[in-house]
N, C-alpha and C positions, 0 to 999 in steps of 0.2 A: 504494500500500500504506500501512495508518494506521499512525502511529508511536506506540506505545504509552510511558505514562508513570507513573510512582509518584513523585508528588512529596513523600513524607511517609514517610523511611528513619531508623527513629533512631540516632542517632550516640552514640558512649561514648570513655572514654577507651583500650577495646582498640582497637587501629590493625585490627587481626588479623579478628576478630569484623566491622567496616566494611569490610573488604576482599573478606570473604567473602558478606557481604550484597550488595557490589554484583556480584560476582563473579555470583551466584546470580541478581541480577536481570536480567543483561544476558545469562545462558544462557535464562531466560524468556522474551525474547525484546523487555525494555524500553529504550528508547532511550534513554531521561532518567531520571535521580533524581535527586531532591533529599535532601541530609543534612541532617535538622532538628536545629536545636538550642534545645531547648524552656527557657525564662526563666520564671520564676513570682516576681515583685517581693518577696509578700505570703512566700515560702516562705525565700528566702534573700535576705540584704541584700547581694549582692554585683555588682556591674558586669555589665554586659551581656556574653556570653562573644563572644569573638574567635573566627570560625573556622577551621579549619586548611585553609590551600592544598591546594586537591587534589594538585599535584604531591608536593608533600609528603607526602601522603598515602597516595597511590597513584604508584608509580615509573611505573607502564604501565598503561596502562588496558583493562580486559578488553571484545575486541569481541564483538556485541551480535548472539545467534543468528538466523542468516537474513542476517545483514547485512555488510558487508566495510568498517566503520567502527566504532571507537571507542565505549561507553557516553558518555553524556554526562553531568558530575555536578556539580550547585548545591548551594548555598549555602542553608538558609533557617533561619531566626527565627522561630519561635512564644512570642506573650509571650500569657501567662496572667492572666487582668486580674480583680483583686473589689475594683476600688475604681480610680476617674475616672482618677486619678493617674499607673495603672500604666503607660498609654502615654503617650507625648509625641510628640508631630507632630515630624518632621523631628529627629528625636533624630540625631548625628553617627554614633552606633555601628551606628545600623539601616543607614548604609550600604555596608557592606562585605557586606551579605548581598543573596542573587540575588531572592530571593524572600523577603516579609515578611505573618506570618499571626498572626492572634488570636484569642484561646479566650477569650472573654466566659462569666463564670460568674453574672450576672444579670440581670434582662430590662435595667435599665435600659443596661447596658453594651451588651446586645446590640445597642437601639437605636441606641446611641452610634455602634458598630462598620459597623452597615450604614447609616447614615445619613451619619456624617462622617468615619470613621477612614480612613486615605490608606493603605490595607492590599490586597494582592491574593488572599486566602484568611481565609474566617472559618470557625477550625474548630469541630464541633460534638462534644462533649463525648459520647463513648461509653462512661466507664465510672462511668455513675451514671445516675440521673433526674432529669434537670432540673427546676429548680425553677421555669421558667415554660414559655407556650407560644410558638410561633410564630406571631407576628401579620402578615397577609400587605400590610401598608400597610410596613414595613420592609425585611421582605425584599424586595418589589418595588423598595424605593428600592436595596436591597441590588446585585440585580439590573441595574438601570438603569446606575449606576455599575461596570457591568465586573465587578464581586468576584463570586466563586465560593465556594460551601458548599460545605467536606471533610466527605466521613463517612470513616473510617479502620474497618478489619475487624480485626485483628490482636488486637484485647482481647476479641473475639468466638468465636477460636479459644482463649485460653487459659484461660477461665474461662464458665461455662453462664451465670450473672448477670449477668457484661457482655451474654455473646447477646443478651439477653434486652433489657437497657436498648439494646441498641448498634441491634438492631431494631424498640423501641418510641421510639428517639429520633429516626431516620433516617423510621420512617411518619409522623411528628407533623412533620418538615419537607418530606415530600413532600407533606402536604397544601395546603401554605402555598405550597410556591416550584415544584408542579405538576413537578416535574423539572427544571427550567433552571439553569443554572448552577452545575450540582452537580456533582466530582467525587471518584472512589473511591481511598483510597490503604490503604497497608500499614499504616502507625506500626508494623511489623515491627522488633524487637530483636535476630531471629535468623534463619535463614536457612529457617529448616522453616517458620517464622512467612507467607514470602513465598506469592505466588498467581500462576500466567498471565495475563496479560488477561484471555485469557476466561473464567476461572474467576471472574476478580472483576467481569466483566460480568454474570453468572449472578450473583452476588451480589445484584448492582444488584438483578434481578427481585426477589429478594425483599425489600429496602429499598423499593419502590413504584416504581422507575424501568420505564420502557420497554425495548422490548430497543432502540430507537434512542440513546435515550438514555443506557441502560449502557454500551451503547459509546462511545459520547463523553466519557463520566464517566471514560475510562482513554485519550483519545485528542485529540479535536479540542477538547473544552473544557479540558486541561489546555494546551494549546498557546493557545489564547486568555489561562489564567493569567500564561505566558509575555510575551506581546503588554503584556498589562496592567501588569506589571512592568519593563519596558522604557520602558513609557508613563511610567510612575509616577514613574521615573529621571532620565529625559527632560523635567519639566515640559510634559505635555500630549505629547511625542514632536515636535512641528513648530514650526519658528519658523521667522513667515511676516514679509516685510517690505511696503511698501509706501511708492514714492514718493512724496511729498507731491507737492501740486498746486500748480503756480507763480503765485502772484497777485501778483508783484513789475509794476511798471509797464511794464516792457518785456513782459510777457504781457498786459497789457491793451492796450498799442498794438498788439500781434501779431493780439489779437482786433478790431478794429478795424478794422486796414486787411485782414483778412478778410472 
């Protein structure tokens, strides 16, 4: 059975309002969320937000309909970038977060982003029109290196303009990245905000995705997000050793008198 995921929940300073989002997602039927807490450099000069322990947050955790375990709920950092600066490779603060994503707001960043940035989620900007296209020599590189493109619906439902950009911006990267790598999440503030799987796999179709594909866009590709994030933590995830090879003289006599 797929385990359904929304990695992209927004978080606020009501405890109350977070509780009931996740509450609402794990009656839906999602395994996983993530609580974003979204950093904009250029918007406010202040430190990178800290975020709050789940336990702390949630005393008990609401289990997850259909299942007889626990919602599961991370951690993520979305930084907002218009200008080189606004990320920093291996910054100390990005790592207390589960998951770490970027919202590139010009082409050259976007480059920057699917090219070199050590990020597991690049998300794409639904409530405007982008001021460049999708050029498929990036996102390929994008692709290649493991990262995943977020479309988010939730700015789709509260206003008919987002619709409108949220699905003229989602066809202009299906053209590019053919469906791969892409998954579908809420950025939901509120509870009525939230979608079932399958409704937001049905979504998919009309963003350009497949029906193979929308469901993986809520399923097995965000469980690869996962993977990638662990990797990313991990320094490549394996350290491999290898004994050296003995060229001291007592190995050459060995070979020798063999």
């Amino acid at each position: 059975m797929a385990e359904f995921m929304d990695l992209n929940v927004s978080t606020c300073e009501d405890q109350s309002r977070v509780l009931d989002l996740i509450s609402t997602a794990a009656q839906l039927g999602f395994s996983t969320v993530a609580l974003n807490y979204e950093f904009e450099p250029s918007a406010n000069h202040r430190a990178v937000p800290s975020p709050t322990p789940t336990n702390q947050l949630i005393p008990q955790l609401p289990l997850v309909q259909g299942r007889s375990r626990p919602i599961r709920v991370l951690n993520r950092l979305t930084i907002v970038t218009s200008d080189p600066g606004h990320f920093r490779p291996n910054a100390p603060e990005y790592r207390c977060y589960d998951l770490l994503a970027v919202r590139p707001t010009t082409e050259k960043l976007f480059h920057a982003a699917c090219m070199m940035y050590d990020v597991d989620i690049i998300s794409v900007s639904v409530t405007e029109k982008l001021p460049f296209f999708f050029k498929r020599a990036p996102v390929n590189g994008a692709t290649d290196r493991g990262v995943v493109f977020e479309l988010s619906y939730a700015a789709a439902i509260r206003d008919a303009t987002r619709r409108r950009y949220t699905i003229s911006n989602a066809v202009s990267l299906m053209e590019s990245c053919r469906g791969r790598n892409v998954i579908l999440s809420s950025a939901a503030e509120k509870p009525l905000e939230l979608r079932g799987p399958y409704d937001v796999a049905n979504l998919g179709l009309l963003f350009g995705l497949s029906d193979g594909d929308a469901k993986e866009a809520v399923s097995s590709s965000c469980r690869s997000v996962l993977l990638h994030a662990e990797t990313r933590k991990t320094a490549s995830g394996v350290v491999h050793t290898v004994k050296s090879p003995d060229t001291g003289p007592a190995a050459k006599r060995r070979h020798l008198m063999e």
